[in-house]
C-alpha positions in Angstrom: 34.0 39.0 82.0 31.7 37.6 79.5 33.5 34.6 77.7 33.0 32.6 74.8 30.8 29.7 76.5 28.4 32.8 77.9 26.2 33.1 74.9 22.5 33.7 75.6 21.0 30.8 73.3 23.4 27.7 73.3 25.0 26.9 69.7 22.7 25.3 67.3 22.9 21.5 66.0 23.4 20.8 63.0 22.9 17.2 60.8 24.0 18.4 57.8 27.5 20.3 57.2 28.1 23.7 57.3 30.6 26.0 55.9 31.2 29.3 56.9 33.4 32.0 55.3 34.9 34.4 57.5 35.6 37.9 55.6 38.2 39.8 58.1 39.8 43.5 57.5 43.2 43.1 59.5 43.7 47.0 59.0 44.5 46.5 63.1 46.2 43.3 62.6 46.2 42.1 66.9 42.6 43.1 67.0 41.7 41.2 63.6 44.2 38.4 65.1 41.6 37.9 68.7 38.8 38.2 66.9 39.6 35.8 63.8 40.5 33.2 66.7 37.0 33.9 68.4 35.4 33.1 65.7 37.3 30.2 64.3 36.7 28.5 67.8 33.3 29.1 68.0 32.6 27.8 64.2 34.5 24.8 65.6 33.0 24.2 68.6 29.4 24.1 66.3 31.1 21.4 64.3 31.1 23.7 61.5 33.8 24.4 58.9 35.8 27.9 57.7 37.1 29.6 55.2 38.6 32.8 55.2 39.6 36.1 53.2 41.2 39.1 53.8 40.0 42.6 52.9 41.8 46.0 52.9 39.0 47.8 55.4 35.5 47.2 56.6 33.7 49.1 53.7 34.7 45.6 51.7 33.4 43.5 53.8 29.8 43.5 52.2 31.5 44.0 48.8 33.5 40.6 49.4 30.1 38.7 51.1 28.1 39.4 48.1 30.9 38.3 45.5 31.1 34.6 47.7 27.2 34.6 47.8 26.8 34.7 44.0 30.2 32.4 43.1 30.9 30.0 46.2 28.4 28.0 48.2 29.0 29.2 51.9 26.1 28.5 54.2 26.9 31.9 55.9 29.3 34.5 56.7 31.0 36.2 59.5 32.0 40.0 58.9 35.1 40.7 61.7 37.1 44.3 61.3 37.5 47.4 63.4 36.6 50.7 63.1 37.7 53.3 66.0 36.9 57.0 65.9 39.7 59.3 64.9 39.1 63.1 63.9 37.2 62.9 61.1 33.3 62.0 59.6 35.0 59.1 58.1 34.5 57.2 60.7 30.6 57.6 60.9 30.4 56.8 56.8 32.5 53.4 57.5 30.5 52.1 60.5 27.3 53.4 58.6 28.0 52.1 55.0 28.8 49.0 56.3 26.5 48.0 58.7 23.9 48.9 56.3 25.3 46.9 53.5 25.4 43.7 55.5 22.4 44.2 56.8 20.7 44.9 53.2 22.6 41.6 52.5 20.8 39.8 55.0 17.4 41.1 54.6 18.2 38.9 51.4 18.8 36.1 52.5 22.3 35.8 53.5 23.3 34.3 57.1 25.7 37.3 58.2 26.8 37.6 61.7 28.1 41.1 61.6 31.5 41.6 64.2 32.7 45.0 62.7 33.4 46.6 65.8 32.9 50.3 66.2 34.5 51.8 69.0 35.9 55.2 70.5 39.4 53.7 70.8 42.0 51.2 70.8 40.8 50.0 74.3 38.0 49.3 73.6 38.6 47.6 70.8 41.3 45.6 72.3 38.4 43.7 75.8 35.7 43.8 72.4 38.4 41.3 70.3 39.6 39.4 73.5 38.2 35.8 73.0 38.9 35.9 76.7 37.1 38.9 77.2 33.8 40.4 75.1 34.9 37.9 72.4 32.6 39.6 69.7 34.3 37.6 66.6 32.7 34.7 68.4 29.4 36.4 69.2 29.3 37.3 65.7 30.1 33.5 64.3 27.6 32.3 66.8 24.8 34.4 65.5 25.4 33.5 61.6 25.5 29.8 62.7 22.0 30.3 64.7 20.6 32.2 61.6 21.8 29.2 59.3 19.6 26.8 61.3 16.7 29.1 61.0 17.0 29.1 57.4 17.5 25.4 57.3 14.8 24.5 59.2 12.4 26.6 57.4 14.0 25.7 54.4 13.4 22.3 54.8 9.9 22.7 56.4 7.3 20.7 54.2 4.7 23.7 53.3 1.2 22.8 52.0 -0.1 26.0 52.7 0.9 29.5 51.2 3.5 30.3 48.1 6.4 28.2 48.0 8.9 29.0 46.1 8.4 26.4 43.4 4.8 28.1 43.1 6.5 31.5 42.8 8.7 30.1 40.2 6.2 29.0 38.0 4.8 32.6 36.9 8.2 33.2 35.7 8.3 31.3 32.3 11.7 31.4 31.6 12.3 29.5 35.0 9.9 27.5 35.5 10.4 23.9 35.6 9.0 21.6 33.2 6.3 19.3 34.2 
C-alpha cells in the first residue's frame, strides 16, 4: 500500500523554521491516534515543529484554526478527525460544513492541509488513518507544509511590478505607515 515516503511531490525545504499546529477531533480515539502519528512524523521528517489541540468533533476544527490564526503565530495547520456515515443527514452537514469552513479559511490565507476523513465505515477509516497504510494525517501535514513554502516564497518574492501589499496599505489611512 501507499506509505508515508509515497507522496507525489517530495517534502519541501525549508531555511527558516516552521511551526505547525495540528487541531485533531479524537471522537474515534485509535483512528485520531494513527493519524495524529502520521502527521507528527511527517511534520518531523520536514524539519518542522508541532503543536497540538484537541477538539470535541470535526465541525470545531475550522472554529479552533481560525481562533490560532488570529491569537498564535502558526505557519499552518493540519485539520485530522473522522466522520463515518451512520443513519442520519448529519453526517452530510459535518463533512460539508467542515470542509467548507477550512477551505473558506484557506482561500484566506491560511496554510490548512485538510485530513478529516469521510468515510462509509469504520474500515475504511481504519487503512485511511494507518500511517502504514493510506496514512492521510500525513498526506494532510505534507500538503499544509508544501502550501507554507508557496506562501513563503511568494511572500518573500521582491515585487516591482503590480500592488503589493504595502501599496494596498497605503489607501487605508488609519494603516498606513508613516513615511
Amino acid at each position: 500500500m501507499a506509505g508515508p515516503s509515497h507522496h507525489i511531490l517530495p517534502l519541501p525545504e525549508f531555511d527558516k523554521p516552521v511551526k505547525l499546529l495540528i487541531v485533531a477531533s479524537p471522537y474515534y480515539k485509535d483512528i485520531s491516534d494513527h493519524q495524529v502519528a502520521g502527521a507528527q512524523a511527517e511534520i518531523e521528517k520536514a524539519g518542522a515543529t508541532w503543536d497540538m489541540v484537541h477538539v470535541p468533533g470535526a465541525l470545531e476544527i475550522p472554529t479552533a484554526i481560525g481562533i490560532a490564526e488570529r491569537m498564535s503565530n502558526f505557519d499552518g495547520y493540519v485539520a485530522l478527525g473522522c466522520v463515518i456515515r451512520g443513519e442520519t443527514t448529519h453526517y452530510d452537514t459535518v463533512c460539508n460544513d467542515s470542509s467548507r469552513a477550512i477551505q473558506l479559511l484557506g482561500l484566506q490565507g491560511l496554510c490548512i492541509g485538510n485530513g478529516i476523513l469521510t468515510v462509509e465505515n469504520y474500515e475504511q477509516a481504519v487503512v485511511r488513518a494507518d500511517p502504514d497504510q493510506m496514512n492521510k494525517g500525513g498526506g494532510a501535514a505534507a500538503a499544509a507544509l508544501h502550501l507554507i513554502a508557496l506562501a513563503r516564497k511568494w511572500g518573500n518574492a521582491d515585487k516591482g511590478v503590480g500592488f503589493t501589499r504595502e501599496i494596498l496599505l497605503a489607501g487605508d489611512a488609519g494603516n498606513a505607515k508613516k513615511a
